[in-house]
Backbone as a printed PyTorch tensor [residue, N CA C, xyz], in Angstrom:
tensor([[[ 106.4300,  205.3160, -142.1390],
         [ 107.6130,  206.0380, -141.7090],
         [ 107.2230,  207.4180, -141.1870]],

        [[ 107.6260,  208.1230, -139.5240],
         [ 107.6640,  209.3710, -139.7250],
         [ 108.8040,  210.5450, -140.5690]],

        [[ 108.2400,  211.1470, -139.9990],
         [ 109.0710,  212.4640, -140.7320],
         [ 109.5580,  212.8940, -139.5940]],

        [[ 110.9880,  213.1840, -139.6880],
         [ 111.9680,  213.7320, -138.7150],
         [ 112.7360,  215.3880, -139.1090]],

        [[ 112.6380,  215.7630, -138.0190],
         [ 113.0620,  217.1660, -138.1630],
         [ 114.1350,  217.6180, -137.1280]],

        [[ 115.3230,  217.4930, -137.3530],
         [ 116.7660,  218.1590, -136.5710],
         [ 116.4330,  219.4270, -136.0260]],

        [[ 116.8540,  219.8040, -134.9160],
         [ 117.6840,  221.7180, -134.7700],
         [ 118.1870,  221.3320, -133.5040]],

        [[ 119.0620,  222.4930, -133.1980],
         [ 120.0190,  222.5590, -132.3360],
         [ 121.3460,  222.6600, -132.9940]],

        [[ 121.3960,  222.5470, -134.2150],
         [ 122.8400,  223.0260, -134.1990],
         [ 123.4710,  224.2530, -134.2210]],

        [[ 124.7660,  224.6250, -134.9680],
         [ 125.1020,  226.5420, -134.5910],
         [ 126.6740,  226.0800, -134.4940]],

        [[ 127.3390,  227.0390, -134.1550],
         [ 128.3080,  227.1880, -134.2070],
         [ 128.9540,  227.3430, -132.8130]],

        [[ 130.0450,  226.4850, -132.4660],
         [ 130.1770,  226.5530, -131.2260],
         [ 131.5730,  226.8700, -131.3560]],

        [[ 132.9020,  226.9140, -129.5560],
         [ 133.8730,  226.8650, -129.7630],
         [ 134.6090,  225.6530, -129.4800]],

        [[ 135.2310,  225.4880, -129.5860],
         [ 136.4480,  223.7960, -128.7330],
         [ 136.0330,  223.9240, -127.6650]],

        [[ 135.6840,  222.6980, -127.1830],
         [ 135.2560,  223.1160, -125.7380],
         [ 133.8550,  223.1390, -125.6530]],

        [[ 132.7210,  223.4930, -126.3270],
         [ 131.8420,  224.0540, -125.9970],
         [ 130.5940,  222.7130, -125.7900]],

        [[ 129.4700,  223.1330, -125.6680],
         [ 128.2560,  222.0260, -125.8590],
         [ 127.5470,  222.2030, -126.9320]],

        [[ 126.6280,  221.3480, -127.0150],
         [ 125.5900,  221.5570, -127.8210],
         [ 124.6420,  220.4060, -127.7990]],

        [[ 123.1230,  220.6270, -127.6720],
         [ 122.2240,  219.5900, -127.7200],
         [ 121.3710,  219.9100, -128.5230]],

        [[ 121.1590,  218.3520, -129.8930],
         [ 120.3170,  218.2790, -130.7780],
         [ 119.5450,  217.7020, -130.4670]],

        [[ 118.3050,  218.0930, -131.0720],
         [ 116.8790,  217.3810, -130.7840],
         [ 116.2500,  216.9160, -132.4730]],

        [[ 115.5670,  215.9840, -132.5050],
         [ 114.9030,  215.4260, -134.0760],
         [ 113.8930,  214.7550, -133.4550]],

        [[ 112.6990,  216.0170, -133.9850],
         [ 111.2730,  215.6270, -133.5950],
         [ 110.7640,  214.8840, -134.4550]],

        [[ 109.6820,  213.8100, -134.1500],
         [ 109.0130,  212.7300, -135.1260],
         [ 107.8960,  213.3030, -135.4930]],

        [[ 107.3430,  213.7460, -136.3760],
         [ 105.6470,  213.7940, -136.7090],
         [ 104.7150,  212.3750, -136.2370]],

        [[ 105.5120,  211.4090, -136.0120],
         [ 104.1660,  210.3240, -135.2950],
         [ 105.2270,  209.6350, -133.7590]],

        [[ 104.5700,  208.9320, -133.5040],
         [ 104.9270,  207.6160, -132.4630],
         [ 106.1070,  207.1300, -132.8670]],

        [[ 107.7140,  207.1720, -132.3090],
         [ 108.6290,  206.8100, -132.3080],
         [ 108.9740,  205.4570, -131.2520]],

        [[ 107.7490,  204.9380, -130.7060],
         [ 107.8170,  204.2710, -129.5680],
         [ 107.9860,  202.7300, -130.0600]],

        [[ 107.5950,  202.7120, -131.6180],
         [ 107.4990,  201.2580, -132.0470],
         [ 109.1740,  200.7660, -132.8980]],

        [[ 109.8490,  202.0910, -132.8620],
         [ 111.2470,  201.8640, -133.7270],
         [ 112.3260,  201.5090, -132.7350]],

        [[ 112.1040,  200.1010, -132.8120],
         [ 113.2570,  199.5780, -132.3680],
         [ 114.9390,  200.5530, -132.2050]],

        [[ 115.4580,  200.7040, -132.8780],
         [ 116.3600,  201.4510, -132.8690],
         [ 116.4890,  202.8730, -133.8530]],

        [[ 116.9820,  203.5720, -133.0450],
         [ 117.1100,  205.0930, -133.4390],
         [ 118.8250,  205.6110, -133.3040]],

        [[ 119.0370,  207.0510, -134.4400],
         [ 120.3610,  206.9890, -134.5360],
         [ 120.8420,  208.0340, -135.1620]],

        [[ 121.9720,  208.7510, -134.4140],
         [ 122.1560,  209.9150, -135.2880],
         [ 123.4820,  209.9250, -136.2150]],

        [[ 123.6310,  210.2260, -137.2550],
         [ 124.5590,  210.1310, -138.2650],
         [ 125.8150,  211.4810, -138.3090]],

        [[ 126.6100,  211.6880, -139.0680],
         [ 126.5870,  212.8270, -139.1060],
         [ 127.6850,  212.4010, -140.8510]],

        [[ 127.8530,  214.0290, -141.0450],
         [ 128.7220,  213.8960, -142.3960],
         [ 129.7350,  215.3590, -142.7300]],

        [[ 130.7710,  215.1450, -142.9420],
         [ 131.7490,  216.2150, -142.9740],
         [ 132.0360,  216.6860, -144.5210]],

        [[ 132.3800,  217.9750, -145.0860],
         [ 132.1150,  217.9600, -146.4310],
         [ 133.1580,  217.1540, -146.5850]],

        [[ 133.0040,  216.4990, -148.0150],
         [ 134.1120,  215.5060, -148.8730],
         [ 134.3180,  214.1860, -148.2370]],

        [[ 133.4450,  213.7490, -146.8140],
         [ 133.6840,  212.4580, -146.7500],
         [ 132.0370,  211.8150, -146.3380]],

        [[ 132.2370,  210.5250, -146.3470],
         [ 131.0400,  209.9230, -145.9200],
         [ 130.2170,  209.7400, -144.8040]],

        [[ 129.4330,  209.4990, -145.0790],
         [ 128.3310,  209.7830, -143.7030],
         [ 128.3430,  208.7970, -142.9350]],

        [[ 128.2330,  208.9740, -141.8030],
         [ 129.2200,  207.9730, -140.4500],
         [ 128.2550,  208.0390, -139.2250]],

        [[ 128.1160,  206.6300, -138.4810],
         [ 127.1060,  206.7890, -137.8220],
         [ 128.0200,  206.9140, -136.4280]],

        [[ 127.5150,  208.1860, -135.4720],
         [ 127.0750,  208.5980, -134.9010],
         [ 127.4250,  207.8550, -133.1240]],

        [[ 125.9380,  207.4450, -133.0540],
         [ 125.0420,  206.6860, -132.0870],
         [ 124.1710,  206.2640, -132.5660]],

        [[ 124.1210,  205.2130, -131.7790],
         [ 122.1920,  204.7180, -131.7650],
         [ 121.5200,  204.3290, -130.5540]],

        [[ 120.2650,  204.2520, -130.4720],
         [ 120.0010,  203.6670, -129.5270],
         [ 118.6600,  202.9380, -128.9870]],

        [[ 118.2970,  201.8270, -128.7980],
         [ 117.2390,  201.0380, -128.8020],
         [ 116.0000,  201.8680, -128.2690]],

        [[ 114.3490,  201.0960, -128.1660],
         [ 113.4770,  201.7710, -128.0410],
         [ 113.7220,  201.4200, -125.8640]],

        [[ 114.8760,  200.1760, -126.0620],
         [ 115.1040,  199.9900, -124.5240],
         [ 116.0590,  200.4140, -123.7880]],

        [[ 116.9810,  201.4530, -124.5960],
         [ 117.3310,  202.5660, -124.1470],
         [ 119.0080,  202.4520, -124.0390]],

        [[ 119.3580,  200.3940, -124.6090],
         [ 120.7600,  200.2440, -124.8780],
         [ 121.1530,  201.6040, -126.0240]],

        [[ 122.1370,  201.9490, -125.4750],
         [ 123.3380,  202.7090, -126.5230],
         [ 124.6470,  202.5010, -127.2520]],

        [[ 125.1770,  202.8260, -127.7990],
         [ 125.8870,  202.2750, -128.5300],
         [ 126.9710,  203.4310, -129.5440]],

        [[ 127.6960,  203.6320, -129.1050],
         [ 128.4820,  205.2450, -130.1660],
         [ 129.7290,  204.8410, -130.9450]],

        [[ 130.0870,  205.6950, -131.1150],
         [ 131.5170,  205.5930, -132.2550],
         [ 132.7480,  205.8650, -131.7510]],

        [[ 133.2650,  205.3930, -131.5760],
         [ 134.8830,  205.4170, -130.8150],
         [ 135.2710,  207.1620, -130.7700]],

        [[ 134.8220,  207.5220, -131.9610],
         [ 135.2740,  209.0810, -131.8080],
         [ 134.5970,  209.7390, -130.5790]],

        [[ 133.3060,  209.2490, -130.4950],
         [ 132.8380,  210.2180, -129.8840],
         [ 132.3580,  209.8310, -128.1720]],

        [[ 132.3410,  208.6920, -128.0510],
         [ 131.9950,  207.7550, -126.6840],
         [ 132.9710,  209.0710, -125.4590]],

        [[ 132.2960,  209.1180, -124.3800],
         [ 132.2440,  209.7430, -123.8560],
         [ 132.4650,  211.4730, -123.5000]],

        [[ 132.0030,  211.7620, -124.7570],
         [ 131.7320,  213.6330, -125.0930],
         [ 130.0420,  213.5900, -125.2370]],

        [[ 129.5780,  212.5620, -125.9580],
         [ 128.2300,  212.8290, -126.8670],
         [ 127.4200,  211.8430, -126.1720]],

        [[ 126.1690,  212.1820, -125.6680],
         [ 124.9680,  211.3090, -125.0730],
         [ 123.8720,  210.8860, -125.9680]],

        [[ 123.1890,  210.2660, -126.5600],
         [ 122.3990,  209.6710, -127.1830],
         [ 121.0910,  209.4280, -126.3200]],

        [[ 119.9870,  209.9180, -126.6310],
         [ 119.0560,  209.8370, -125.3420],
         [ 117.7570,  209.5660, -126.6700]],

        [[ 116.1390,  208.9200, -125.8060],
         [ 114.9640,  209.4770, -126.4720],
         [ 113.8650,  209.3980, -125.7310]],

        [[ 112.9080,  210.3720, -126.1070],
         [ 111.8270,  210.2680, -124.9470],
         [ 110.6640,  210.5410, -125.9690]],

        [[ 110.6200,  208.5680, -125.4220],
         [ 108.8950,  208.3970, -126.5340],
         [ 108.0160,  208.7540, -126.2460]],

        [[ 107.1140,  209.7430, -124.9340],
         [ 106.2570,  210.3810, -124.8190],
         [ 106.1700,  211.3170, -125.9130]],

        [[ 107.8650,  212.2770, -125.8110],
         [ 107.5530,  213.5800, -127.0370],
         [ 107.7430,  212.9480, -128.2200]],

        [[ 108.1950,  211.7550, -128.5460],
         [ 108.5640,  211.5630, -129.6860],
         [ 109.6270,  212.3430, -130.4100]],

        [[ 110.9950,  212.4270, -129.4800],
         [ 111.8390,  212.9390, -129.5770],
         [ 113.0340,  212.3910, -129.2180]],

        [[ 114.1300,  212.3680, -129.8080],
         [ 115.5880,  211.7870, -129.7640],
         [ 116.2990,  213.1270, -129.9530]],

        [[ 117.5220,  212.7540, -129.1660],
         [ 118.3620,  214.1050, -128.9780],
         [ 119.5990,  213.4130, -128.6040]],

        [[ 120.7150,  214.1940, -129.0460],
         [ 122.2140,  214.2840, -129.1970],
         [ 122.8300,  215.4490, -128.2630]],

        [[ 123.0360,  214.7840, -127.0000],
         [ 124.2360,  215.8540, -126.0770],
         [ 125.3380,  215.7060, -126.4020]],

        [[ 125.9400,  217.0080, -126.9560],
         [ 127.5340,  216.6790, -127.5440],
         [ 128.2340,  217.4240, -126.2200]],

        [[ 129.1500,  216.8880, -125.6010],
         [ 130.1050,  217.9340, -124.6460],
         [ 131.6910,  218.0930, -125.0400]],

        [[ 132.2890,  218.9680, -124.8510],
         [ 133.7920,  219.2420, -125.6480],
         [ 134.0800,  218.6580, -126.6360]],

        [[ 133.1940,  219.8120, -127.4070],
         [ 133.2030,  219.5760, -129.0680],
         [ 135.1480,  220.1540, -129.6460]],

        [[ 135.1580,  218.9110, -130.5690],
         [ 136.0390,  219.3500, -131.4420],
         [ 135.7700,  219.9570, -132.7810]],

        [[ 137.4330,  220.3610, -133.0400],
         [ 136.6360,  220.9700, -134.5030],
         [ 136.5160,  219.8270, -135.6830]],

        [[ 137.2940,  218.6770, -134.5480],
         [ 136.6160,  217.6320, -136.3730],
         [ 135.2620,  216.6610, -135.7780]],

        [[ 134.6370,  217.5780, -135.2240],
         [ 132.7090,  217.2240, -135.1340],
         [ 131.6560,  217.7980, -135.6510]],

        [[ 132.8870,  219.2490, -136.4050],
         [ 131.9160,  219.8290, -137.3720],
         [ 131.3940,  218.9190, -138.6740]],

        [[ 130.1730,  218.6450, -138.7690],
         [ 129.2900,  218.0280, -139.6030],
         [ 127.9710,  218.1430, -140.4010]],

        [[ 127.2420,  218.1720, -140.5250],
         [ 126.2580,  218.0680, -141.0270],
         [ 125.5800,  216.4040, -139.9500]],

        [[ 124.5960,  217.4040, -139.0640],
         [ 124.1420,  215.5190, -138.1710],
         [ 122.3390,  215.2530, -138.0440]],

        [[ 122.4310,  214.0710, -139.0640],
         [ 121.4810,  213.5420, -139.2960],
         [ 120.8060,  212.2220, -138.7430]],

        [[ 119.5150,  212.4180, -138.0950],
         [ 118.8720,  211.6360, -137.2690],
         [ 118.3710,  210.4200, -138.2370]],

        [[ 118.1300,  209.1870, -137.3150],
         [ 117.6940,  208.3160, -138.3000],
         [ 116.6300,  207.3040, -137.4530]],

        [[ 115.5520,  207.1860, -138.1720],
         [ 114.6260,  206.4640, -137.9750],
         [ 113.9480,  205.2360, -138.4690]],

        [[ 114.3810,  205.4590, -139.4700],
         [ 113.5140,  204.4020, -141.0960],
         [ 113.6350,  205.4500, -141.5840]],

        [[ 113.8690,  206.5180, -141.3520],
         [ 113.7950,  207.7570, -142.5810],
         [ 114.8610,  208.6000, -141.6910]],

        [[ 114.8080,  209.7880, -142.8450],
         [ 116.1290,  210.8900, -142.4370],
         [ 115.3500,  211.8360, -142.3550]],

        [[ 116.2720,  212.9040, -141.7520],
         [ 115.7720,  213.8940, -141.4650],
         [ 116.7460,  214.9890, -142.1320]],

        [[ 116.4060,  216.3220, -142.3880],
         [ 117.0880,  216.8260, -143.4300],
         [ 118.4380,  217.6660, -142.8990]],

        [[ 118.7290,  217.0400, -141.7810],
         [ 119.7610,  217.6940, -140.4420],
         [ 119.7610,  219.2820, -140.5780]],

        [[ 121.0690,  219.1760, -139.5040],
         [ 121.6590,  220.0730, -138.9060],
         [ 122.9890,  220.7260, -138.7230]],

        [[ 123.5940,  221.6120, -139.1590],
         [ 124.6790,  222.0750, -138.8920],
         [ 125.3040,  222.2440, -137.8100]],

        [[ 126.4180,  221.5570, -137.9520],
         [ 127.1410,  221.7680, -136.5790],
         [ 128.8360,  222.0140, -136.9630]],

        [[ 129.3350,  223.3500, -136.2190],
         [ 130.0200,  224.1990, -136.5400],
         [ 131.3030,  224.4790, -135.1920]],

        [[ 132.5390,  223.4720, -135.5950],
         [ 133.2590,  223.9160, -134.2820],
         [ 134.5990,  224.5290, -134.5770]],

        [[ 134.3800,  225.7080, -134.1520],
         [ 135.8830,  226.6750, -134.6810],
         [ 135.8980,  228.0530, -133.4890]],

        [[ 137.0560,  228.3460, -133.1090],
         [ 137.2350,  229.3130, -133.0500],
         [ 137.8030,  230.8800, -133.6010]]])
């Protein structure tokens, strides 16, 4: 399993963007599918997106056409384009590989 590491999150307004990145410490090129989670305080952790090593995608009704799901197995990197964030996308968003990564805050308020 690698080890995954989130950033990009912060605090944004309604409206705003934001792109997460979750770097692998090895070769992400052999994991079939990859996926980012996320979790709001007091409820459960809810997936996201995912998306194959062949580049099918796949998202969550909430979020299908605001949020892009992308990865580029040269860097060994997967990343989350969020566009007109709401404030119920504030989460806690966690990448997934075979393993987790210890996320990222993501913060939408004005």
């Amino acid at each position: 399993q690698v080890h995954l590491v989130e950033s990009g999150g912060g605090l944004v307004q309604p409206g705003g963007s934001l792109r997460l990145s979750c770097a692998a410490s090895g070769s992400i090129r052999s994991i079939y599918v990859m996926a980012w989670y996320r979790q709001a305080p007091g409820k459960q952790r809810q997936l996201v997106a995912t998306i194959t090593n062949g580049g099918t995608t796949n998202y969550a009704d909430s979020v299908r056409g605001r949020f892009t799901i992308s990865r580029d197995n040269a860097k060994n990197t997967l990343y989350l384009q969020m566009n007109n964030l709401k404030p119920e996308d504030t989460a806690v968003y966690y990448c997934n590989g075979g393993s987790w990564g210890q996320g990222t805050q993501v913060t939408v308020s004005s």
